[in-house]
C-alpha positions in Angstrom: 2.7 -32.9 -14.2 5.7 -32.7 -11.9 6.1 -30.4 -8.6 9.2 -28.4 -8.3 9.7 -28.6 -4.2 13.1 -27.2 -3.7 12.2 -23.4 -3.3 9.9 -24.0 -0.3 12.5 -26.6 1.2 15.2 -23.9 1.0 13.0 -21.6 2.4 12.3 -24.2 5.1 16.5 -25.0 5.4 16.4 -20.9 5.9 14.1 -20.4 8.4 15.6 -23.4 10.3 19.0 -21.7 10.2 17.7 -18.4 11.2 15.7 -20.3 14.4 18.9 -21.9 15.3 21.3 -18.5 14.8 18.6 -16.6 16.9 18.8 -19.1 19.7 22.3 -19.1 19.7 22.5 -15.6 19.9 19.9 -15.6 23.2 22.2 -18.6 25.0 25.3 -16.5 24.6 23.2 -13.2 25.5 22.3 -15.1 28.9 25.5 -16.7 29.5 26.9 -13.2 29.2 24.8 -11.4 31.6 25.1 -14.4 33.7 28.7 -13.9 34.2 28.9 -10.5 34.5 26.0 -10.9 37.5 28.3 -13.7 38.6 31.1 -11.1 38.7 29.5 -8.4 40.5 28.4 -10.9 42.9 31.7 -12.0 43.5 32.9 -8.5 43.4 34.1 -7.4 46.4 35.5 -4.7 49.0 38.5 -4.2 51.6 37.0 -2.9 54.9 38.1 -2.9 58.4 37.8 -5.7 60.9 39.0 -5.8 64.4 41.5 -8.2 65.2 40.7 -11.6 67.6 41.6 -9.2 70.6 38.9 -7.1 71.0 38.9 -3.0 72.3 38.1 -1.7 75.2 35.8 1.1 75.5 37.6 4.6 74.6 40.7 3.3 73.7 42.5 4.6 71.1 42.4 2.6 67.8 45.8 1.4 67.0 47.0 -0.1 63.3 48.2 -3.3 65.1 44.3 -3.9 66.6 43.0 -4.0 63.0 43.2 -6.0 59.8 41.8 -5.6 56.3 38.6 -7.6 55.2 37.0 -8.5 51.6 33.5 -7.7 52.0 31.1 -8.7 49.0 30.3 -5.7 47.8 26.8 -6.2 47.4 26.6 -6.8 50.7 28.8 -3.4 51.8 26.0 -1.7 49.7 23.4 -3.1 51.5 24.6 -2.9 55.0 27.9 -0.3 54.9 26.3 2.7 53.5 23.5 5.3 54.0 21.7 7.6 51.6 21.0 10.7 53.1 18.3 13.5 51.9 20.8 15.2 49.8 21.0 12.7 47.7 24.7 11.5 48.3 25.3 7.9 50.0 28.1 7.8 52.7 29.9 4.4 53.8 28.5 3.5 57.3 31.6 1.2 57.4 35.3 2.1 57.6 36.8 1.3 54.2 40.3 -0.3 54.4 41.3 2.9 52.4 40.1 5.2 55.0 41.7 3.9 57.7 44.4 6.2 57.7 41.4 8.6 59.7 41.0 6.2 62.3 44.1 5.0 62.9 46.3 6.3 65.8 43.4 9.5 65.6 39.7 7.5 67.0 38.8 5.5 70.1 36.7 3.1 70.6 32.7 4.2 71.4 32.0 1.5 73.5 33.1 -2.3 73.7 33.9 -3.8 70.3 34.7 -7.6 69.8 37.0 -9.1 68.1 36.3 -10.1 64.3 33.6 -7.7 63.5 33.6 -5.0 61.1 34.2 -1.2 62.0 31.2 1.0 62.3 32.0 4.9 61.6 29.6 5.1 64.8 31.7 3.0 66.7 34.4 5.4 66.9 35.3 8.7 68.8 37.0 11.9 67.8 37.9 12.3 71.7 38.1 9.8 74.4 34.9 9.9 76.8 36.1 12.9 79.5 35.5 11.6 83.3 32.0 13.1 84.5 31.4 14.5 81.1 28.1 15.7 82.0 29.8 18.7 84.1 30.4 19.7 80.5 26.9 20.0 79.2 25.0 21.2 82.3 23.3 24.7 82.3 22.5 24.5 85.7 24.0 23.9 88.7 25.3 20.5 90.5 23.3 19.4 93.5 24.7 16.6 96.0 21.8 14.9 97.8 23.2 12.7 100.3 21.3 9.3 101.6 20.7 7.5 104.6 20.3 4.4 102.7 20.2 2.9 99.8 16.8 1.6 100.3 15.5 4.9 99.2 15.7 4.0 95.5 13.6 0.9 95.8 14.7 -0.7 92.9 18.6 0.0 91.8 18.8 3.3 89.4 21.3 4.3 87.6 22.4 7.5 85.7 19.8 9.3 83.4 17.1 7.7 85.5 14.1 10.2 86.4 13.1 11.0 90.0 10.4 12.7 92.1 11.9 13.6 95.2 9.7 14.7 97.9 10.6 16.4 101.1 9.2 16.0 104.8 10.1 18.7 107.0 8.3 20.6 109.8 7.4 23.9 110.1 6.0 26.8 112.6 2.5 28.4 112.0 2.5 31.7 113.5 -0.6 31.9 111.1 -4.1 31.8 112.9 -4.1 28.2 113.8 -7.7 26.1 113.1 -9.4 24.2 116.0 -7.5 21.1 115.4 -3.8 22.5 114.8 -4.8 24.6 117.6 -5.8 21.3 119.7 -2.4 19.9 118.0 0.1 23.1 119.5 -1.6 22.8 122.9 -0.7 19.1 123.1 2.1 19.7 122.7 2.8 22.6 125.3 2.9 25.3 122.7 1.1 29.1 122.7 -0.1 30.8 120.1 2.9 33.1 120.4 5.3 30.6 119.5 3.5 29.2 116.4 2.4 25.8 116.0 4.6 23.7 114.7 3.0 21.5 111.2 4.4 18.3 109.4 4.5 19.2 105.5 5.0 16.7 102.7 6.0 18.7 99.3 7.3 17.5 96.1 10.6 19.2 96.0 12.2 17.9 92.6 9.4 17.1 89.7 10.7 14.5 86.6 14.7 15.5 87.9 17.4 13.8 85.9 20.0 11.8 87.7 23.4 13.0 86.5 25.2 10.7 88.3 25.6 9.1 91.7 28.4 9.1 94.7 29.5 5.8 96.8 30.7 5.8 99.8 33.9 7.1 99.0 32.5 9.8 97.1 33.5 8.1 93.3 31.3 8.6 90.6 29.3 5.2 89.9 28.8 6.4 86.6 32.4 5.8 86.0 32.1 2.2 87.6 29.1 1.2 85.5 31.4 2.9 82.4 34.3 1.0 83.2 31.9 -2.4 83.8 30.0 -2.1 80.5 33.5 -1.8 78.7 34.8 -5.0 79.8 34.8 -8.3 78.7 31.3 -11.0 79.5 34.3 -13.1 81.4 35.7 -10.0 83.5 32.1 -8.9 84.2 31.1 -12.3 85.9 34.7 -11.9 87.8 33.4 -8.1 89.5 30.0 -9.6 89.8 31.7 -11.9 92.4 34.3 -9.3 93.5 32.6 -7.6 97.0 34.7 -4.2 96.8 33.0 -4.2 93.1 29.7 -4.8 94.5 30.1 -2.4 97.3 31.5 0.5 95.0 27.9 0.8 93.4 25.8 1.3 96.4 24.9 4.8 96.2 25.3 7.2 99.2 24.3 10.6 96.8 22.8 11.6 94.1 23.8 14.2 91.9 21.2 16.6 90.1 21.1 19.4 87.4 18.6 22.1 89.5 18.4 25.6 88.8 19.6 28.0 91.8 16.0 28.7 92.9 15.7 25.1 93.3 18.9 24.6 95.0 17.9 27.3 97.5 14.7 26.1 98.1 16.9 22.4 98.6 18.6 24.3 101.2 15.6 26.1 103.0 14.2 22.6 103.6 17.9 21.3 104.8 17.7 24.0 107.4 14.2 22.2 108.6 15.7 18.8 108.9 13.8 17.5 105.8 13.9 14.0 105.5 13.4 12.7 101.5 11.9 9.8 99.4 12.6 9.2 96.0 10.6 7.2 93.3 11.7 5.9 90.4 9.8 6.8 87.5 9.4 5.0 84.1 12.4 4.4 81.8 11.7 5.3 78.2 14.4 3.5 76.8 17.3 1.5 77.5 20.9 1.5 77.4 24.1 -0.5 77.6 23.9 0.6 81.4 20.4 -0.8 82.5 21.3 -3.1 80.5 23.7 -4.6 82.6 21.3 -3.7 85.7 20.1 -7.1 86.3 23.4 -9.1 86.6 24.6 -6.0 89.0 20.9 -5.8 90.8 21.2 -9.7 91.5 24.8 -9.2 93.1 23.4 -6.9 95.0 20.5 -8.5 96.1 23.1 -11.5 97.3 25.0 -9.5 99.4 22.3 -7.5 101.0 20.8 -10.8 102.2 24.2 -12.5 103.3 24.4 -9.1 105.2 20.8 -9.4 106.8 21.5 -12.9 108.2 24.6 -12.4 109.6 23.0 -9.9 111.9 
């Protein structure tokens, strides 16, 4: 009896057909999203770059010391912007479209090099005002002047923390014990003229340094501004420049202290207080201590050229 066999081979021809629509259809599916991810990776964005020239610290940002740059856009997503609690993400980056805000209206934060993107928080409504902290105090400004510079110990700078204690002598018109007693006869004093007592106090707990005097009475806060905002190349030229060197060496400090303090400063002055300051702890750093070694070895040079030419 014969077979009939060409149902189930169409059936086979069919399924065959479907198999090789179906993987068709998934190699043009892929190739599809493949592009369009190839796309979006190649996708990108026009933000601002500094120019090869770079900027000095607070100057203001000019259209001639910029130039637009295509930033993969993944990449601006991933680096140039910030989602915040509300919910709404904000560029971190300047956008070549935004520019118009910075330009000829922003100054530079701090140093920025050449050929690197712009930072929102790079940038300044207002340029840096000279001894800005006389605008934020809430106390009043003390000058401590200082024999020498050896007082610090190791260099400080600005926003360091001091204790400051005073040595000063006083009279005891208080009924004296045997040994201050012993002590005022030694030294040909009566009871009726007191007896006269060395005191050590700590004057100045934890105080702030807002800034520091040289010399010629500059703010060194403005010379360790000025340094920080200058080229690696023009900071190795001051490192060798003596004037430079010099105009750091501290001869005051200047401190935020409330008026009892600064009475009680002067109550001691009246005494002939002498004072010794130690440096405490840093709990962070800054572009300023950062810089503190270079400065601390120039230093250290010409203290010891000084020493052996004596």
């Amino acid at each position: 009896m014969a077979i009939n066999l060409k149902p189930r081979n169409a059936n086979i021809v069919k399924s065959r057909t479907i198999g090789i629509l179906l993987a068709l259809g998934v190699i043009i599916f892929v190739s599809i999203i493949t592009a369009i991810g190839s796309i979006e990776t190649r996708k990108t964005i026009k933000v601002v770059r500094i120019k090869g020239d770079s900027i000095s610290a607070n100057a203001l940002i000019t259209e001639d010391m910029i130039e637009p740059y295509n930033m993969y856009y993944k990449e601006f997503q991933q680096y140039g912007t910030m989602k915040f609690s509300d919910g709404k993400t904000r560029s971190t980056i300047v956008r070549w479209s935004d520019k118009d805000a910075v330009v000829g209206k922003r100054y530079a934060a701090y140093y920025l090099r050449g050929n690197t993107i712009l930072f929102w928080d790079s940038t300044l409504g207002e340029q840096t005002k000279k001894n800005s902290y006389l605008y934020s105090m809430s106390g009043e400004l003390l000058n401590i002047s200082l024999t020498t510079t050896e007082d610090f110990g190791d260099m400080v700078v600005p926003g360091d923390t001091l204790n400051v204690r005073a040595t000063y002598t006083d009279t005891s018109y208080d009924l004296p014990t045997s040994e201050a007693y012993q002590l005022g006869q030694a030294n040909g004093q009566g009871n009726a003229e007191g007896v006269e007592i060395k005191k050590n106090e700590l004057m100045f707990s934890e105080v702030h340094i807002l800034d520091m005097l040289n010399s010629e009475g500059a703010s060194i806060f403005d010379i360790y501004y000025s340094y920080i905002s200058k080229t690696k190349e023009e900071q190795q030229a001051l490192l060798k420049n003596e004037d430079f060197i010099n105009s750091v060496k501290p001869s005051s400090i200047l401190l935020e202290c409330t008026s009892e303090e600064v009475e009680r400063y002067m109550d001691m002055q009246s005494k002939g207080a002498t004072y010794k300051l130690t440096l405490l702890p840093r709990s962070s750093s800054s572009s300023i201590t950062d810089s503190l070694a270079d400065i601390q070895e120039a230093l250290s040079g010409t203290n010891n050229k000084s020493n052996s030419n004596k």
